[in-house]
Structure formats: structure tokens, C-alpha cells
MMTF fields as JSON, N, C-alpha, C and O atoms, coordinates in Angstrom:
{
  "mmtfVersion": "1.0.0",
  "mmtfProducer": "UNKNOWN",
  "numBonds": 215,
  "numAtoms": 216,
  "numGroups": 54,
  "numChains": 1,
  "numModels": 1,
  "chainsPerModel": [1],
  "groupsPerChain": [54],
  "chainIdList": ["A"],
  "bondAtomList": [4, 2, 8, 6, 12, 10, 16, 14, 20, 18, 24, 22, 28, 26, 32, 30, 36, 34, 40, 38, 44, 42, 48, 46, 52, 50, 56, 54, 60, 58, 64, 62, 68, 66, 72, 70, 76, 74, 80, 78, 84, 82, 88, 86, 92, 90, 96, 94, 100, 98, 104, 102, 108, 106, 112, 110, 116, 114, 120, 118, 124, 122, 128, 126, 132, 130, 136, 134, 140, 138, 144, 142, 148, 146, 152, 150, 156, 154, 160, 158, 164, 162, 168, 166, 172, 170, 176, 174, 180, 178, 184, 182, 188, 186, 192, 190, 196, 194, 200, 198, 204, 202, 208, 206, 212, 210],
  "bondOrderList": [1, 1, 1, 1, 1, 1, 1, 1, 1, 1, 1, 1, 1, 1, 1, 1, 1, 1, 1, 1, 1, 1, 1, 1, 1, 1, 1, 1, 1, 1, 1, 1, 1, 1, 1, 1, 1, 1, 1, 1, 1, 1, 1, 1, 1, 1, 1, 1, 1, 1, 1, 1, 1],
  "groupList": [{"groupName": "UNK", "atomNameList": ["N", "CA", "C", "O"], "elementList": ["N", "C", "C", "O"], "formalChargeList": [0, 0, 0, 0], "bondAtomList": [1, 0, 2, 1, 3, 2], "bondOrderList": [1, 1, 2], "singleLetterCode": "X", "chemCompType": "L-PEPTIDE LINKING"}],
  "groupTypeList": [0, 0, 0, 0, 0, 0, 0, 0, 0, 0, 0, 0, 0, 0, 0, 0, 0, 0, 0, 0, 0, 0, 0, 0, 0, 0, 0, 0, 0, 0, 0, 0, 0, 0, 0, 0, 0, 0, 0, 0, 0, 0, 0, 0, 0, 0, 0, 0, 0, 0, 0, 0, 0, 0],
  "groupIdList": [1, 2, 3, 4, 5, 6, 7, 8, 9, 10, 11, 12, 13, 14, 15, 16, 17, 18, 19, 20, 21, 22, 23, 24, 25, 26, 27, 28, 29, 30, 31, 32, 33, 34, 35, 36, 37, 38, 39, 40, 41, 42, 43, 44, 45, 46, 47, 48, 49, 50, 51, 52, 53, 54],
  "secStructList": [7, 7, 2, 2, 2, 2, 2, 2, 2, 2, 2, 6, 1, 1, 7, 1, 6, 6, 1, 7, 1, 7, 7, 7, 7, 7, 1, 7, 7, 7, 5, 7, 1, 1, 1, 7, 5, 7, 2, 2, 2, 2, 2, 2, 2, 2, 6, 6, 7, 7, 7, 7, 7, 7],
  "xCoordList": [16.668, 16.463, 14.962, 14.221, 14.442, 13.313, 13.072, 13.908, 11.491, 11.296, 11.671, 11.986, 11.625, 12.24, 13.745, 14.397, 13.955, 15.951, 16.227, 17.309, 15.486, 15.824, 15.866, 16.848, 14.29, 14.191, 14.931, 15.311, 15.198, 16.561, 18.039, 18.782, 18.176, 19.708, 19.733, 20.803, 18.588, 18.606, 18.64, 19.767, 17.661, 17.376, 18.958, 19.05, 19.834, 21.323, 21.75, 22.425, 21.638, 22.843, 22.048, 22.871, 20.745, 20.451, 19.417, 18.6, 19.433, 18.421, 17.56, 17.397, 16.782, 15.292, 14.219, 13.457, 14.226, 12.971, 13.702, 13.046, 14.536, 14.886, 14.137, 13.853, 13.885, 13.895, 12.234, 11.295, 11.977, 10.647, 10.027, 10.583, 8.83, 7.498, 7.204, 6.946, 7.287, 6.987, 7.697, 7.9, 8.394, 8.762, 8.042, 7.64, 7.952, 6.985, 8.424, 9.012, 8.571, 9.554, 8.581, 7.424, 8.869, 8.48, 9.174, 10.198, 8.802, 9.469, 10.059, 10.896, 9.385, 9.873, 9.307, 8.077, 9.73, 9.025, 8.714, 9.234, 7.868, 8.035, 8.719, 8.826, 9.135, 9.273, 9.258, 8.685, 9.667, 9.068, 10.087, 10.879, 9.984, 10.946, 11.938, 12.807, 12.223, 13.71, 14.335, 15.437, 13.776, 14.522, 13.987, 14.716, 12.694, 12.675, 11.475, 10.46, 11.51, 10.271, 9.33, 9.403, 8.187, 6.999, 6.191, 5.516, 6.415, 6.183, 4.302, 3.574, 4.142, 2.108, 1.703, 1.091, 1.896, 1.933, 2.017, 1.207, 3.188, 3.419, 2.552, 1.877, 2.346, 1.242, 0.068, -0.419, -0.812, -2.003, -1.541, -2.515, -0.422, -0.929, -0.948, -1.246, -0.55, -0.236, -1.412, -1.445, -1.995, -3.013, -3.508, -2.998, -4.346, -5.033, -4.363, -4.773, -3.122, -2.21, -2.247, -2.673, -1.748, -1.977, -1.398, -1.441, -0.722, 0.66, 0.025, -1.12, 1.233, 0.407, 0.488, 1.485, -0.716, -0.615, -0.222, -0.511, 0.323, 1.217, 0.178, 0.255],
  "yCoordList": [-15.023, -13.927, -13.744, -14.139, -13.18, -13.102, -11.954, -11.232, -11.619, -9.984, -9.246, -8.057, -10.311, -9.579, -9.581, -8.99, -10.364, -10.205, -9.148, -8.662, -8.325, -7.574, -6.63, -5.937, -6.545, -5.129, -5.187, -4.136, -6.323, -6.207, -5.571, -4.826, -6.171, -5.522, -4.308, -3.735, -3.852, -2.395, -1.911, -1.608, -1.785, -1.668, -0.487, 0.569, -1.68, -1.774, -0.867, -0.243, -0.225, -0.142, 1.336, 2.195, 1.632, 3.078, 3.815, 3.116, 5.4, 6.055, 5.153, 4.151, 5.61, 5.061, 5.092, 4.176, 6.379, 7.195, 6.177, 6.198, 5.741, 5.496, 3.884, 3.26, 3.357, 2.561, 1.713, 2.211, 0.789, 0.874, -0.051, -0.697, -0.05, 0.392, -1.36, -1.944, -2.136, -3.528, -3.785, -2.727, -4.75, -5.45, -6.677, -7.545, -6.626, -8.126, -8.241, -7.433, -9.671, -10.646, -10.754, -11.007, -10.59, -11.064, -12.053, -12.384, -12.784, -13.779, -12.724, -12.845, -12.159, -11.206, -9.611, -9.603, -8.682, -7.942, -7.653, -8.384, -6.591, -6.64, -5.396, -4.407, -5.23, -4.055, -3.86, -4.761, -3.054, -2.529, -3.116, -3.807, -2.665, -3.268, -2.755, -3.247, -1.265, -1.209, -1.543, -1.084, -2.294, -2.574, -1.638, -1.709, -0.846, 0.156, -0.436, -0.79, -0.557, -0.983, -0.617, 0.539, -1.232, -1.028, -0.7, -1.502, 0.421, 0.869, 0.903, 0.536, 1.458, 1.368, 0.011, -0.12, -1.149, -2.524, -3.019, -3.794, -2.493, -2.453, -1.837, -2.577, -0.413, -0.116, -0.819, -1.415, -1.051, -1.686, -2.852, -3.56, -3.408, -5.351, -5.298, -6.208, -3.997, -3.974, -2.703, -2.592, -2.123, -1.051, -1.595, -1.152, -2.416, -2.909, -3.473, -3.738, -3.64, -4.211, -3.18, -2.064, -3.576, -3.577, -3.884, -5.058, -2.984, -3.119, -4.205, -4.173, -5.396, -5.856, -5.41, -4.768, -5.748, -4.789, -5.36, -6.556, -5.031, -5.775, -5.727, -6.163],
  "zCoordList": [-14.214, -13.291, -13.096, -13.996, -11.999, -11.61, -11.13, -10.587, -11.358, -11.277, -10.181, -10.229, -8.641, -7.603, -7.145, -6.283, -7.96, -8.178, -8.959, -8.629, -10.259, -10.9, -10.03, -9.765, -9.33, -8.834, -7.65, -7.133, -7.127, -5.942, -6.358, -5.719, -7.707, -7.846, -8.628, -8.833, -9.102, -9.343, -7.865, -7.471, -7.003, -6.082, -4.969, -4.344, -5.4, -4.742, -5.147, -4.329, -6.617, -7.647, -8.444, -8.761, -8.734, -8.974, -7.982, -7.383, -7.768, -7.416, -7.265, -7.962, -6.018, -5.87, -6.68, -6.991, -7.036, -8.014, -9.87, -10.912, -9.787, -11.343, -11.314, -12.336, -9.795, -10.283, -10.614, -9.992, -11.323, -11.861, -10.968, -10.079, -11.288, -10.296, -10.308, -9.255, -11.722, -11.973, -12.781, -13.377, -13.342, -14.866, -15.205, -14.431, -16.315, -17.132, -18.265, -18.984, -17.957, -18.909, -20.024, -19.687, -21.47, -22.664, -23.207, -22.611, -24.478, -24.898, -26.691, -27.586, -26.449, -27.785, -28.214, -28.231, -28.454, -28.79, -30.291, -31.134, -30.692, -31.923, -32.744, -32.019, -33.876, -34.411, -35.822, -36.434, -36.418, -37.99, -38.276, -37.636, -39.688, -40.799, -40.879, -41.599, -39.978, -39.983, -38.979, -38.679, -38.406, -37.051, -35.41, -34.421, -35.383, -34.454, -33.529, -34.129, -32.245, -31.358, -31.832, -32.251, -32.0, -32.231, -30.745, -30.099, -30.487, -29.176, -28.851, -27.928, -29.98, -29.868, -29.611, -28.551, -30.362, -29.836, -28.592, -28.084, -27.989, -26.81, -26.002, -25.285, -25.902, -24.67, -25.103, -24.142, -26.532, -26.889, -26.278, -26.022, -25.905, -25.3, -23.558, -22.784, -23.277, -21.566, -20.983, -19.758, -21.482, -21.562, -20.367, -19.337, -20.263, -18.906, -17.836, -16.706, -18.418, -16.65, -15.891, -16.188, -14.776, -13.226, -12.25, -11.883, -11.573, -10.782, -9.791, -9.339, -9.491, -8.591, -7.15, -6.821, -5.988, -5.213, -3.924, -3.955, -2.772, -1.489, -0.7, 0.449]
}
């Protein structure tokens, strides 16, 4: 699947406003030792992205 197929078939299928702005495919994320997203990781590796623009 590809980012503008995602946002196509959301697109179809929820609210406008629900639906998101960009997606980035990862190959993994990370998380703690009990199993819970390591969510700070996450904004610290995407902090400087940048919607791309039309």
C-alpha cells in the first residue's frame, strides 16, 4: 500500500477532519520493556519533518 492509496481509502470511508494530514511507513517502531510505544522516540526522530507541500 502506498501513502496515497491510504489516504485515498480513508479518504472514502472516515470524516474529513479525522483524516491525517501525511503518513510515513516505518519498518519498526520501538517500545519499552513492557511492551508500550516509546512515543518520545518517536516525535525526537520526526521533530523536523515536513508536510510535503502541493
Amino acid at each position: 500500500m502506498t501513502r496515497d492509496e491510504l489516504l485515498g481509502y480513508l479518504g472514502e470511508r472516515v470524516a474529513k477532519w479525522r483524516v491525517p494530514d501525511d503518513v510515513v511507513f516505518v519498518d519498526q517502531l520501538q517500545h519499552t520493556a513492557t511492551g508500550k510505544l516509546l512515543k518520545t522516540r518517536l516525535r525526537d526522530q520526526y521533530r523536523d519533518y515536513r508536510l510535503p507541500t502541493a
